[in-house]
ZAMARGU-4260 file (C-alpha; in steps of 0.2 Angstrom, whole numbers, plus 5000, padded with zeros to 4 digits):
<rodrens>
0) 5498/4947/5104 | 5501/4959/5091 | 5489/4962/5077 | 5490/4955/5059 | 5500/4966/5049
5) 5506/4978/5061 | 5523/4971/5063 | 5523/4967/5044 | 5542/4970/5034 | 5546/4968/5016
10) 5552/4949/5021 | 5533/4945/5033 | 5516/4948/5033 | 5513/4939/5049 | 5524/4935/5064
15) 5527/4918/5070 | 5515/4918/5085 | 5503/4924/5078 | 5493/4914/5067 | 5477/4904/5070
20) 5463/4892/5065 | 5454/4908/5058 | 5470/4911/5048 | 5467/4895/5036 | 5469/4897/5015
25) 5478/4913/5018 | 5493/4918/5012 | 5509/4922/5023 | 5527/4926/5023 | 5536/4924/5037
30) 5553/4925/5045 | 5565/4918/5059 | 5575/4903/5067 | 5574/4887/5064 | 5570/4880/5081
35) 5570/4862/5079 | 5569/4852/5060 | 5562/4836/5054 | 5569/4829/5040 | 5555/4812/5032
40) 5563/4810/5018 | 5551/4819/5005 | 5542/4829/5019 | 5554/4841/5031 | 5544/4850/5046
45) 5552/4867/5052 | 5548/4874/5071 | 5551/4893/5066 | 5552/4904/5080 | 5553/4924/5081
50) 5550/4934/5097 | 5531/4933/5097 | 5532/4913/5096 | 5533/4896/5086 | 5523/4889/5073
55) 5527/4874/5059 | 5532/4875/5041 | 5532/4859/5033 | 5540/4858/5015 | 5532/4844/5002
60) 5548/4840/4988 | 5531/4834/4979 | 5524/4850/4979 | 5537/4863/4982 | 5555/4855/4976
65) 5565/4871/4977 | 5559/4875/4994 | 5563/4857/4998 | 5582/4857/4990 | 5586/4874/4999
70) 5583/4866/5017 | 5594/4850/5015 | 5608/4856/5024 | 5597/4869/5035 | 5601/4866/5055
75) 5595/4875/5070 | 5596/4892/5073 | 5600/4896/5055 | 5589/4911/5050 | 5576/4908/5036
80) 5561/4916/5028 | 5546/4907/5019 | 5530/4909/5010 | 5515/4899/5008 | 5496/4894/5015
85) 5492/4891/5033 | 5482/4873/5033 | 5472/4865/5048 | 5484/4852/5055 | 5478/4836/5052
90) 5464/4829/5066 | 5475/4821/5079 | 5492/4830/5077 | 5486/4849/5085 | 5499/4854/5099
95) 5490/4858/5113 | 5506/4866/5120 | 5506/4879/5106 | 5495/4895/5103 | 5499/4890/5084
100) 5496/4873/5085 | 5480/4870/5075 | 5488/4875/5060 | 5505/4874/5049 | 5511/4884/5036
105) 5513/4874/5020 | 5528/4884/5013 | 5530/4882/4994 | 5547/4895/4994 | 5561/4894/5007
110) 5576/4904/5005 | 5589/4904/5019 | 5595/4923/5026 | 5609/4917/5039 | 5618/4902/5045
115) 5625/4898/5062 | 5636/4888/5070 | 5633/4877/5081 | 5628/4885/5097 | 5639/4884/5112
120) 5619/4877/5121 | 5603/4871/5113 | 5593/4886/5111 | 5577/4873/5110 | 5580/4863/5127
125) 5575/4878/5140 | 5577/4866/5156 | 5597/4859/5151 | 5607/4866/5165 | 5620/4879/5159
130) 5635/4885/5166 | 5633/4904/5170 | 5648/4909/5162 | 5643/4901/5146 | 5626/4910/5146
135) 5634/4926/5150 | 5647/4924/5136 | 5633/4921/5123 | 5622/4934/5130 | 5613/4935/5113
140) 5610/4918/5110 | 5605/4915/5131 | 5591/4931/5126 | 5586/4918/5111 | 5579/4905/5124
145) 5561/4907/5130 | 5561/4909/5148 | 5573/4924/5148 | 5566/4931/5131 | 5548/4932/5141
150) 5558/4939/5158 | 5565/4954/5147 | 5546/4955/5138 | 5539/4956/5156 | 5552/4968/5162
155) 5544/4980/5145 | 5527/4980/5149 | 5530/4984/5166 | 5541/4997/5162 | 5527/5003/5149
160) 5516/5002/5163 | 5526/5013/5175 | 5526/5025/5162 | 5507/5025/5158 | 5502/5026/5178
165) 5513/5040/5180 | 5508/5051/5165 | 5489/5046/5170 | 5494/5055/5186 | 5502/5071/5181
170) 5520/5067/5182 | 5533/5075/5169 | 5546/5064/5163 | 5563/5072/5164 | 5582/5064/5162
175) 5596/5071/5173 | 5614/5070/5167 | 5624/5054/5169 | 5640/5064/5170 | 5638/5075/5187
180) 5648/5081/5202 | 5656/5067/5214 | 5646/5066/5230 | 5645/5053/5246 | 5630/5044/5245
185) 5635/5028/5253 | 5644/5019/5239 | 5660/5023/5229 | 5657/5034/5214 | 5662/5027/5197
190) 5674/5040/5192 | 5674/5049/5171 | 5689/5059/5170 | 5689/5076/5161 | 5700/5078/5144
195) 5693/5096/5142 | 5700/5102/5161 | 5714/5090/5165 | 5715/5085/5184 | 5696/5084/5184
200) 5683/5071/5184 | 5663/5069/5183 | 5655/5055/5193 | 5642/5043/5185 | 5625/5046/5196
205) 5622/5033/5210 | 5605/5042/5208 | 5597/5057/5205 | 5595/5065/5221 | 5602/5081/5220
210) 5594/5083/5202 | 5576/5077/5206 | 5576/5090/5221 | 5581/5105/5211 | 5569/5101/5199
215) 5555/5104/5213 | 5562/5120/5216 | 5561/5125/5198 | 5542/5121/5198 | 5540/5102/5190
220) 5529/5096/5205 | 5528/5078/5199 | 5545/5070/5191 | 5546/5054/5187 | 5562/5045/5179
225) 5567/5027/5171 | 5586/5030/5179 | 5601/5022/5175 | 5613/5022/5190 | 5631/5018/5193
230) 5637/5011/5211 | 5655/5003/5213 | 5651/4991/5226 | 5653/4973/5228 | 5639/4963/5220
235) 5625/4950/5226 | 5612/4943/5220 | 5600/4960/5221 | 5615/4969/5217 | 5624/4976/5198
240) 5638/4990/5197 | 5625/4997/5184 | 5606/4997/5186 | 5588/5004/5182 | 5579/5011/5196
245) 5562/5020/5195 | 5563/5037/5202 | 5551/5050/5208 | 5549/5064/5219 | 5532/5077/5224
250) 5531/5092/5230 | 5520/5101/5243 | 5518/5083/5251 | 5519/5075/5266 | 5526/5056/5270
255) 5507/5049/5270 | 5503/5058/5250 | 5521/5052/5247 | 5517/5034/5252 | 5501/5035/5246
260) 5503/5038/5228 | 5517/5026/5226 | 5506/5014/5235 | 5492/5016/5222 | 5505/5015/5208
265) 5515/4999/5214 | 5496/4990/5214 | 5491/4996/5197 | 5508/4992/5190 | 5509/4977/5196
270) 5492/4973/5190 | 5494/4977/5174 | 5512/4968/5172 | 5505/4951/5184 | 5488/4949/5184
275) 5489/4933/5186 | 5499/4936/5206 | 5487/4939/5221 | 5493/4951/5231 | 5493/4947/5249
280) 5485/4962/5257 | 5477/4976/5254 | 5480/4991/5258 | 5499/4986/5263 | 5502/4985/5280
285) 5513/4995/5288 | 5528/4994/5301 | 5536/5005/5309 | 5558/5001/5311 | 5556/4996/5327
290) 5540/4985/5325 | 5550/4975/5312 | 5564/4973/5321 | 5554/4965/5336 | 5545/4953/5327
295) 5554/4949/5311 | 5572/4952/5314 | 5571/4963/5298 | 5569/4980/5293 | 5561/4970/5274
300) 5551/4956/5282 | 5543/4943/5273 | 5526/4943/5276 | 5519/4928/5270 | 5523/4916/5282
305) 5526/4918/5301 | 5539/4914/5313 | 5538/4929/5319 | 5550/4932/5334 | 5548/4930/5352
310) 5552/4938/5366 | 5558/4925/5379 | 5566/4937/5394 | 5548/4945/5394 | 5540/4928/5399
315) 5555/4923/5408 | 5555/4924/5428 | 5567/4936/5434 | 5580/4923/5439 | 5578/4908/5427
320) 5593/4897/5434 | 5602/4896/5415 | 5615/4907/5420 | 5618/4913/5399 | 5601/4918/5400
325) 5600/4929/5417 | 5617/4937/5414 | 5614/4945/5397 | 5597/4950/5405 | 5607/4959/5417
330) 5618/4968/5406 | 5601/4972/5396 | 5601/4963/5384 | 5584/4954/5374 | 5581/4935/5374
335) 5572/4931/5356 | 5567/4915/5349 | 5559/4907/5332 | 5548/4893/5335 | 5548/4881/5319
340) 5532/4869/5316 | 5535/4851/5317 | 5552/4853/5319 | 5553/4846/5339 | 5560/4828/5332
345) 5576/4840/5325 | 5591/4829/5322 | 5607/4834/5332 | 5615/4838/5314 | 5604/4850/5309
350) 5605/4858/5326 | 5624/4859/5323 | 5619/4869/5308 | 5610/4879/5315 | 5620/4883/5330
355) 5635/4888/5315 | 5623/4897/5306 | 5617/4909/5320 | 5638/4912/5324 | 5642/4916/5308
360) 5628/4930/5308 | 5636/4934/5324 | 5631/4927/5339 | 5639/4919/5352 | 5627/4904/5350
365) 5611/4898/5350 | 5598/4888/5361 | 5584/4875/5356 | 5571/4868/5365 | 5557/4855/5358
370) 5542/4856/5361 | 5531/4842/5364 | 5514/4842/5361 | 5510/4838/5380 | 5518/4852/5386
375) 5534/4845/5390 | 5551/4850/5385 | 5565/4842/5378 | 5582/4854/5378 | 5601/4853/5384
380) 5596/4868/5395 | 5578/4859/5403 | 5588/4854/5418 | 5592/4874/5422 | 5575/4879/5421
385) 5563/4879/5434 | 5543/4871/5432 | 5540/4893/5430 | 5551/4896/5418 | 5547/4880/5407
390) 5527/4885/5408 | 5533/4903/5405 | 5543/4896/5387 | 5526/4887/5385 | 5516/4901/5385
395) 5526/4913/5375 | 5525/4902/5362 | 5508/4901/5359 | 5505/4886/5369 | 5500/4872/5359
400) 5509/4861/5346 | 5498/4853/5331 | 5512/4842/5325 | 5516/4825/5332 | 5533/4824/5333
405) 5532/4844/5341 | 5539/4862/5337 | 5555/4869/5339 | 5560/4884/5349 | 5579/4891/5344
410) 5584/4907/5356 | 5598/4918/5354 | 5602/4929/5370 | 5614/4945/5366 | 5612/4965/5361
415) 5595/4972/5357 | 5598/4972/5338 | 5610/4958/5337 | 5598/4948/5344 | 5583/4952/5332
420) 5595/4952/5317 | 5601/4933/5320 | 5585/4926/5321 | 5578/4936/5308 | 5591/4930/5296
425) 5586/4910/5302 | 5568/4915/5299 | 5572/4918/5282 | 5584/4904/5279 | 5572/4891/5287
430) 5555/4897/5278 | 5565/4895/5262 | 5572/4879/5264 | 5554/4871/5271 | 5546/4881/5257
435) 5535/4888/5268 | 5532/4903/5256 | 5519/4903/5243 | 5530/4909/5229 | 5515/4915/5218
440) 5509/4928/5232 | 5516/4944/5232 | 5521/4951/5250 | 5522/4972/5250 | 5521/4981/5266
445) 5530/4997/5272 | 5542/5000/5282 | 5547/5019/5290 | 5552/5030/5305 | 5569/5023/5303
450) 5582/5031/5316 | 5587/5048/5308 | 5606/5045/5312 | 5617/5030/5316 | 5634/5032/5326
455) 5650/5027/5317 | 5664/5024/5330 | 5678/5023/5323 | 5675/5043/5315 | 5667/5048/5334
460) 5652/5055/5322 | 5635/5054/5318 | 5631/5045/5299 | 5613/5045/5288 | 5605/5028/5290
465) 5599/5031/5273 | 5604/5048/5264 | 5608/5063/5270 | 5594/5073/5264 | 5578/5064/5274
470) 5569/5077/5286 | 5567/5071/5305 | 5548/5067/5308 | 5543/5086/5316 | 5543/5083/5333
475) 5561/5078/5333 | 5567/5093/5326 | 5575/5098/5344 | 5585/5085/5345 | 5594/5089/5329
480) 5595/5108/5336 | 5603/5102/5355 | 5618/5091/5346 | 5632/5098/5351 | 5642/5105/5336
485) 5659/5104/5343 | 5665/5086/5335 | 5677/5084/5350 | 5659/5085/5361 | 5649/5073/5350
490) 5647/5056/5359 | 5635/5041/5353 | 5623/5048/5367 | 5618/5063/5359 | 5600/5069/5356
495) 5603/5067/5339 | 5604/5048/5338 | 5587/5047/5345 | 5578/5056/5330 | 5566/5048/5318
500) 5567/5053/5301 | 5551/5052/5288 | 5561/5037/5277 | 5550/5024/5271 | 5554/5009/5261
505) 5542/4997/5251 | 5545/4981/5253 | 5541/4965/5243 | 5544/4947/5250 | 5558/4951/5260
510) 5568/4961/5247 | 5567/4981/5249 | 5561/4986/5236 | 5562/5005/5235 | 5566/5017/5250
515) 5562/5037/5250 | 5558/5050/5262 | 5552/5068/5264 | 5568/5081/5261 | 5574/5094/5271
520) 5568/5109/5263 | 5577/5123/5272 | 5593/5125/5269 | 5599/5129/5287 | 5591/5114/5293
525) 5603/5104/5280 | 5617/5112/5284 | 5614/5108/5303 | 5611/5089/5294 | 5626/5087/5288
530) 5638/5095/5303 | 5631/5082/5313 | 5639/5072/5302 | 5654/5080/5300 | 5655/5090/5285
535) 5662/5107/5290 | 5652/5121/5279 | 5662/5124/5267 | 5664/5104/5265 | 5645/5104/5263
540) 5646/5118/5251 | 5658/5112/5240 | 5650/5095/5236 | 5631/5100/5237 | 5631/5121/5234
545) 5618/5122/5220 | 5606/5112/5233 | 5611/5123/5245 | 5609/5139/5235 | 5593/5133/5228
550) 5584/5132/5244 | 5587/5151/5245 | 5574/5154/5230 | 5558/5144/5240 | 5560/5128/5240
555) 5542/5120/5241 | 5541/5105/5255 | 5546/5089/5243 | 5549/5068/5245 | 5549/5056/5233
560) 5556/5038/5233 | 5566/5027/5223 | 5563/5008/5214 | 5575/4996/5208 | 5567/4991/5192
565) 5578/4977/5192 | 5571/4970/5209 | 5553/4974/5205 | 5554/4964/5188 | 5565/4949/5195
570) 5552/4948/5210 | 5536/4947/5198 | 5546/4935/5189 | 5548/4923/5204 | 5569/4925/5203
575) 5583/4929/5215 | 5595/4938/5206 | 5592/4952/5196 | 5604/4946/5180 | 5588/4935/5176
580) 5579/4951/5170 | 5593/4962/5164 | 5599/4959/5145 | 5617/4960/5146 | 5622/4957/5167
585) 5638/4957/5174 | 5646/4945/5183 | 5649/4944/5200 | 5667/4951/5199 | 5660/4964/5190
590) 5667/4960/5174 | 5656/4957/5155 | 5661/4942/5148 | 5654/4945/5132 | 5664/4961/5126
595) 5679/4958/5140 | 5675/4973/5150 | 5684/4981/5159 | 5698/4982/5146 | 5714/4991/5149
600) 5714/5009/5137 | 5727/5011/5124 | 5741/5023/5128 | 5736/5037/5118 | 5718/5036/5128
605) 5728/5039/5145 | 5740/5053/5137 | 5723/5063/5132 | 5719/5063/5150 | 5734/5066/5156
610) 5736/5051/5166 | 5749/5036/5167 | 5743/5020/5178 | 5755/5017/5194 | 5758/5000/5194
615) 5753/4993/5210 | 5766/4984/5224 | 5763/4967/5224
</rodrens>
């Protein structure tokens, strides 16, 4: 809380909030909204609120007539300032609930600053359901109530807090243009075009890359930037066209000094913002892509509760008699399963959920099996499978059930990834509807050696799995070296698509939170990077030359990594979308309801630019 007269104007001495038992017989002006009125006839009680909190004013028309007559037609949310003594409330009528709640303000002079209509939403009732639309059309008066007020506070000191760790650590702030040169980095660029050179256009950033490397080459060892980013993609929950991400980048580093910093940030910053969350192991562990994908069906598990993934065709004997089973064995495939406590007395609806559930994320269907706690099974496929194969299922699954009415085992038999993925998303959408995670621990872990390269079919060529800039972990550097470079050649069996790059993504409960990776550093080695992925060289030179170029002056070995503010905030302040800490969101079209954009330019706008709108065929 701030200190006494620090935030004092010409129209306060004191802020709302603020005031105390130890405050009493003094003096105070103060200023803000009226948050909720009590009209007694003689006596009218005032809940004034600012930013920093609530405290009562009560007006005597005994004592202070004027003060009195200017609050007749007073109502909510009108803006007032007052000035009088702060008095001990009367034994009996403290407010436990408020800091201020010992005292009141007995005001002898009101005068009112602002009215205000009535709001579209009571600003005072911070549980009434509202429509989304409504809040997002009245951002200003939404940013009024107290839950998202102390969500954009929190998302502040946490901010502050990423400052303050980084500059403790030697880091130099720096910002990097917002207009820059369009590149691929995976989403569509939001395009600015050029008045000054028609026929031109900038791209806003949809990050720093490019910048943050160059200025390791120009000598800034440690950079760190607050970043506002621009990506034109569709929106989700963890997702807005525009966005905040903490970015950073090292020099003369490996991946472990990369990871280990940001590790030793994230705790202290986190720390500092939420004290009050445990964090649910220390140091965070760490997986490796493939390890995540076998036992959480995730490349950002959520760690803290477990259903972790099992791999039936490795219990299985080798002909099980369930003929889904031995056949997608044959054409090596993986047979996973979840099993979920105490769900063994599973209604036949549910299952049907379930069963739509696992299609819609792709597979062909799904199997369950209850367990029962004497080591019997109850399935549609039990008749298939032999004594073996039912003690097999047993023992994979740890082999005991404590719950009476048994666990449930759900199996999904296909591709190697496909597989893992489907259960991994069930995992997810089971915990969270049986609330099995504790919502006030926090969950981080790493997650790295991601496959360097993923094959796109329908171009016959190779594609970054993150961004085209990662370095392969150095032992795989061969296999970058013995891709063919003749694109007719290139085939998804290439050495290539076996090499590991040093990516690494932090991860908190089950959201990615940030992902980075040490660079390529050597400019023939990226241009090699990005023929394997089809750019011919003068292709690669036109969209990243001054990288290119730059790595001809001695580039130092670098990595960094990137952090959506936004999801960092929202996940410290227990939400699942990111508008909830973000002070004027868009929706999830894309569009701002409060000042109508996107809006259509005037006509002299596009003649400037020399461009005219082509209507499109309907």
């Amino acid at each position: 809380m701030a200190e006494k007269g620090l935030l004092a104007t010409g129209l306060r001495s004191d802020v709302c909030g603020a005031l105390r038992a130890s405050d009493a017989e003094r003096r105070v002006r103060l200023a803000g909204w009226i948050h909720r009125r009590r009209d007694h006839g003689s006596l009218v009680f005032i809940d004034l609120r600012d930013r920093y909190g609530i405290v009562q004013v009560v007006v005597d028309a005994a004592t202070a007539p004027e003060a009195h007559a200017a609050l007749v037609d007073a109502r909510i949310e009108w803006v007032i300032a007052v000035e009088g003594v702060v008095t001990p409330r009367r034994a009996g009528t403290e407010n436990e609930k408020l800091p201020t709640g010992a005292i009141e303000v007995s005001a002898d002079s009101v005068r009112i600053l602002s009215q205000s209509k009535t709001p579209p939403f009571y600003i005072n009732e911070t549980d009434s359901p509202i429509d989304e639309s409504v809040r997002l059309k009245h951002r200003y008066l939404d940013l009024r109530r107290e839950p998202l007020r102390d969500r954009l506070l929190m998302r502040s000191a946490m901010v502050q807090a990423i400052r303050e760790v980084h500059h403790e650590h030697g880091f130099v702030e720096v910002e990097t243009p917002i207009l820059i040169k369009s590149t691929p980095e995976g989403a569509r660029d939001f395009i600015v075009p050029s008045r000054l050179q028609p026929g031109s256009v900038y791209a806003l950033p949809q990050s720093p890359q490019q910048m943050k490397q160059l200025l390791m080459v120009a000598g800034f060892d440690r950079y760190f930037q607050i970043a506002r980013c621009f990506r034109d993609e569709d929106l989700r929950g963890d997702r807005q066209p525009e966005f905040t991400q903490l970015d950073l980048e090292m020099s003369f580093v490996d991946e472990s000094s990369v990871r280990g910093f940001v590790e030793q940030m994230v705790i202290e910053v986190t720390k500092r913002t939420r004290p009050d969350r445990p964090m649910q192991q220390l140091p965070f562990p760490v997986f490796t892509y493939e390890e995540a994908l076998e036992r959480y069906g995730s490349d950002k598990p959520d760690l803290r509760y477990g259903m972790e993934l099992i791999d039936l065709g490795a219990a299985l004997p080798a002909a099980t008699g369930f003929k889904v089973f031995d056949d997608v064995r044959a054409s090596g495939g993986r047979i996973r399963a979840i099993r979920v406590p105490g769900k063994g007395g599973v209604a036949r609806s549910e299952i049907d959920d379930l069963t739509e559930r696992a299609k819609r994320h792709g597979a062909s269907g799904l199997v369950w099996i209850a367990l029962q706690p004497d080591g019997e099974i109850k399935s549609p496929i039990a008749k298939f499978l032999s004594p073996e194969s039912v003690a097999a299922i047993w023992s994979a699954s740890g082999g005991k059930s404590t719950a009476p009415e048994g666990d449930l085992i759900l199996a999904v038999a296909g591709e190697r990834v496909l597989s893992a993925e489907v259960l991994g998303r069930l995992r997810v959408e089971i915990a969270l509807e049986a609330n099995m995670a504790d919502p006030e621990i926090l969950a981080f872990c790493w997650v790295h050696r991601f496959p360097m390269y993923q094959w796109e079919a329908e171009s016959s060529r190779w594609d970054a799995t993150h961004n085209p800039f990662s370095a392969p972990v150095p032992e795989h550097l061969d296999l970058l070296a013995t891709t063919s470079g003749d694109l007719s050649k290139r085939s998804a069996g290439d050495p290539a698509g076996g090499a590991l790059a040093q990516q690494y993504d932090v991860v908190l409960n089950g959201w990615e939170l940030g992902g980075g990776s040490v660079r390529i550093h050597d400019r023939a080695l990226l241009e090699r990077s990005f023929a394997l992925m089809g750019h011919s060289l003068d292709d690669a030179r036109a969209k990243f030359g001054a990288l290119l170029d730059a790595f001809e002056y001695g580039a130092p070995p670098h990595g960094g990594i990137a952090i959506g503010v936004e999801r960092w905030a929202a996940l410290l302040a227990n939400q699942v979308n990111i508008r909830e800490v973000m002070a004027f969101p868009k929706t999830q079209s894309g569009s701002d309801l409060m000042l109508e954009a996107p809006s259509e330019p005037d006509a002299k706008q596009w003649s400037d630019l020399g461009l005219a709108v082509k209507p499109q065929k309907s």
